[in-house]
C-alpha positions in Angstrom: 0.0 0.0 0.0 1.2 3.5 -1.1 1.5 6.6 1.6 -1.2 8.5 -0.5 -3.8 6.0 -0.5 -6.2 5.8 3.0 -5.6 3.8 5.7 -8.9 3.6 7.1 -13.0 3.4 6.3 -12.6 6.9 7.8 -10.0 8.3 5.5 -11.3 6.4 2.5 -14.8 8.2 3.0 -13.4 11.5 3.1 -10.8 10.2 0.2 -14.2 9.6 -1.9 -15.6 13.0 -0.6 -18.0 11.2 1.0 -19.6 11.1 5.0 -19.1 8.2 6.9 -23.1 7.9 6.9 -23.1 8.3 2.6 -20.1 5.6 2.8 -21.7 2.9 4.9 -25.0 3.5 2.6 -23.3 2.6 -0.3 -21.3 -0.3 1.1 -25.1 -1.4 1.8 -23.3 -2.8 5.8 -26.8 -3.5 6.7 -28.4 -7.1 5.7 -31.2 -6.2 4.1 -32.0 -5.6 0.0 -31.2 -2.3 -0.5 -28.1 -2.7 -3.4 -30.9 -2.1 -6.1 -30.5 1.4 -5.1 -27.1 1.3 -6.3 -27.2 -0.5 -9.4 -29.6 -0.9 -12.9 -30.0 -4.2 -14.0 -30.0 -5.1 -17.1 -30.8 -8.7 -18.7 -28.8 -9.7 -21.8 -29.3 -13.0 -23.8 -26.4 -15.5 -24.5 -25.9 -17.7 -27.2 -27.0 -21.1 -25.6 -30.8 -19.4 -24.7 -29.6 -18.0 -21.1 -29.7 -15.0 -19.6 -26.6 -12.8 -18.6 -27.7 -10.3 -16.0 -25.5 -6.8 -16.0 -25.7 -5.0 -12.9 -24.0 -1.6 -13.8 -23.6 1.0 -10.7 -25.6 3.7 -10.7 -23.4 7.5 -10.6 -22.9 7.6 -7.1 -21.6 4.2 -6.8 -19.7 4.4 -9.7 -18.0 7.3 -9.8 -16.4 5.7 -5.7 -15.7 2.3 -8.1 -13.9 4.1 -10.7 -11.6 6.0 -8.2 -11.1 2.7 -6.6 -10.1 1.0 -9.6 -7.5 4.0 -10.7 -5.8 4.1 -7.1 -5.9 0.9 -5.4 -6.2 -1.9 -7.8 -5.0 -0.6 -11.4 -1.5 0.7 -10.4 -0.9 -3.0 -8.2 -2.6 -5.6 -9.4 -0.8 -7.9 -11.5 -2.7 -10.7 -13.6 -1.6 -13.9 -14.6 0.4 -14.0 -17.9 -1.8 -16.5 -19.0 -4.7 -13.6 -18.8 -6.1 -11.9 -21.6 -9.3 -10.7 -20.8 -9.3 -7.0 -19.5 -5.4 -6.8 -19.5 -4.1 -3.6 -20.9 -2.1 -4.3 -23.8 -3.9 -7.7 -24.9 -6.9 -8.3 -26.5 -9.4 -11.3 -28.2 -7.0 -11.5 -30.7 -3.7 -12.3 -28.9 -5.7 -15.0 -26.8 -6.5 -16.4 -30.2 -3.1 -16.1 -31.5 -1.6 -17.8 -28.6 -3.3 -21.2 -30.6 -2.7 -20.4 -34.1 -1.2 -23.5 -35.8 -2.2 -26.4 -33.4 -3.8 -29.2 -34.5 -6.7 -28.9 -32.0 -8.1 -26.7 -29.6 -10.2 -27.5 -26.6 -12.7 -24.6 -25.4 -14.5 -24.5 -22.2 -16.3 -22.0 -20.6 -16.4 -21.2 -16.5 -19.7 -21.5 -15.6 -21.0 -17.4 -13.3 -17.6 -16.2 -13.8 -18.2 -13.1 -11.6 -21.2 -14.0 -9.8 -19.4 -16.9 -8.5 -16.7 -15.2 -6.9 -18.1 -13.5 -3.2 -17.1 -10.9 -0.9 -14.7 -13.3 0.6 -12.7 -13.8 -1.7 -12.4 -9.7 -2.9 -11.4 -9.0 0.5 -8.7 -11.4 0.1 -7.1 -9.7 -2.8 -7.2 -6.5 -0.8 -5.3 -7.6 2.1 -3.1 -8.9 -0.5 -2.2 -5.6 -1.7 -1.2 -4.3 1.9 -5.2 -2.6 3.5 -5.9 -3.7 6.6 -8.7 -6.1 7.5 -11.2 -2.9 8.4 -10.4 -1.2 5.3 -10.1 -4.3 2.6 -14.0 -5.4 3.9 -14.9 -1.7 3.2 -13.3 -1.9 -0.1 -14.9 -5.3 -0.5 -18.3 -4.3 -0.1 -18.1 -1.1 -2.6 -17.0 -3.7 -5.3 -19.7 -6.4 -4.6 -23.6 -6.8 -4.7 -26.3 -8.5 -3.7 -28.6 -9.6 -6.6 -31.8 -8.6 -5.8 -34.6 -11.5 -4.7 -37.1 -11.1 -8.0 -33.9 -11.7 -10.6 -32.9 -14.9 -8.5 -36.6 -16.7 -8.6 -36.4 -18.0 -12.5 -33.1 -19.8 -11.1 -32.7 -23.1 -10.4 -32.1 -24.2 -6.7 -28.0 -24.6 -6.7 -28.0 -21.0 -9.0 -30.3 -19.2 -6.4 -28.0 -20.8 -3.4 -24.8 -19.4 -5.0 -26.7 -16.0 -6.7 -28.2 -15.0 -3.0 -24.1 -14.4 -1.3 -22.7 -10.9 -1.8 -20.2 -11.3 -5.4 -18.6 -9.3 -7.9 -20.8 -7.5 -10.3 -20.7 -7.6 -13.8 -20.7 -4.4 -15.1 -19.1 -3.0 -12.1 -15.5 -1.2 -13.6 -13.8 -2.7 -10.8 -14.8 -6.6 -11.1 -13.3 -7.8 -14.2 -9.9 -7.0 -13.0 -10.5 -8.1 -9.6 -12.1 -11.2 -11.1 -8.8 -11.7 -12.8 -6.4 -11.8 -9.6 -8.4 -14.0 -7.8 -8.4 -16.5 -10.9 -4.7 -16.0 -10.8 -4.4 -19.6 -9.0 -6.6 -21.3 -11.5 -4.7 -19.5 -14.0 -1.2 -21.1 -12.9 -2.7 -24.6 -11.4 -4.0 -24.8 -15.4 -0.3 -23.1 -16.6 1.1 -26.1 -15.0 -1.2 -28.8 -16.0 -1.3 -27.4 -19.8 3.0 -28.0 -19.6 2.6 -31.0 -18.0 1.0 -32.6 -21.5 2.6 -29.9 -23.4 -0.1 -28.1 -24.3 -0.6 -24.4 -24.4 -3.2 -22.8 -21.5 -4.9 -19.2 -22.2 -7.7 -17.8 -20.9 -10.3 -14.7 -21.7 -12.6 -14.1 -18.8 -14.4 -17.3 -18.8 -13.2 -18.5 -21.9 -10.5 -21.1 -21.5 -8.4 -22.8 -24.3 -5.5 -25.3 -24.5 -3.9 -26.1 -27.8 -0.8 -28.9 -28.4 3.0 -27.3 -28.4 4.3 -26.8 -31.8 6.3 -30.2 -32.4 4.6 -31.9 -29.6 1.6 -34.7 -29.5 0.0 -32.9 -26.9 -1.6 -36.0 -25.0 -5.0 -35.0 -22.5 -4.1 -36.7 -19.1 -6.7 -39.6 -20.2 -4.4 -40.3 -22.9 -1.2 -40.5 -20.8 0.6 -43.2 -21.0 
């Protein structure tokens, strides 16, 4: 953590030239459903017939985000090299280059990339950059979101179960970068695995590919001998 960042809840509110009061109202502390106040929702179809819900931050909220993002995750947050979704300096295309040639690509999708990522795990990534406890659940909860109770009822029963915890919002300007440091484990677990069978491992938000090594077989583990 850098000397001109706060150190506090306290410091961050003024930071964010905000009141305490105006602070803890948008970190929505108290358990009940109030985070529709903070955010628009927005329902967007995929290809396979579901439903992708966007929950952008309303002006308040994300004006706090964006300053958040800029200061204290931007400047320190490092991503796995095997990331190229929402990296400066990468793009769709490089992840796709990364497998030009082979002889076969596997795709796979992970299923509620930022949905299934809660608080928890956010105010990990905090402490992780050097804020203490008190701040990093502060931080944590201006980043997250509660989805509201009348977007979870079309769900199935395991969807609702995971959907009701606090998680990262997508359409938040702060979650797909925060999504990609607490994937950074997957990311090298899946590094390793992908060397292990020489394969190649790359991976666009929830979009993950392996390809065979130029001059290699490239074996799957079930094929190992």
């Amino acid at each position: 953590m850098t000397a001109h960042l706060p150190n506090s809840s306290i410091a961050l509110a003024r930071w964010l030239a905000l009141t305490p009061l105006e602070l803890d109202w948008l970190c929505n502390s108290k358990r009940v459903e109030v985070t529709n106040c903070h955010y628009r929702y927005r329902k967007i179809a995929k290809r396979d017939g579901t439903w992708r819900i966007l929950a952008v931050p309303k002006s308040r909220l994300l004006r706090a985000q964006q300053k958040i993002f800029r200061e204290f995750i931007r400047p320190y947050a490092l991503p796995h090299a095997a990331a190229f979704g929402f990296v400066q300096g990468k793009s769709a295309i490089d992840h796709a280059r990364t497998h030009v040639g082979a002889r076969w690509l596997l795709k796979m999708d992970l299923k509620n990339f930022f949905g299934g990522i809660p608080i928890a795990r956010i105010r990990a990534q905090f402490s992780r950059l050097g804020h203490t406890p008190e701040l990093s659940q502060t931080l944590a909860r201006l980043c997250t979101h509660r989805m509201p109770t009348h977007l979870l009822a079309p769900l199935d029963p395991y969807a609702r179960a995971i959907q009701r915890a606090r998680q990262l919002p997508q359409g938040a300007p702060t979650s797909p970068m925060l999504a990609n440091l607490v994937a950074y484990s997957l990311d090298q677990r899946l590094t390793g695995l992908a060397a292990k069978f020489s394969l190649r491992y790359s991976r666009y938000a929830d979009d993950l590919a392996f390809s065979p090594r130029p001059g290699s077989r490239g074996t799957s583990p079930e094929h190992e001998s």
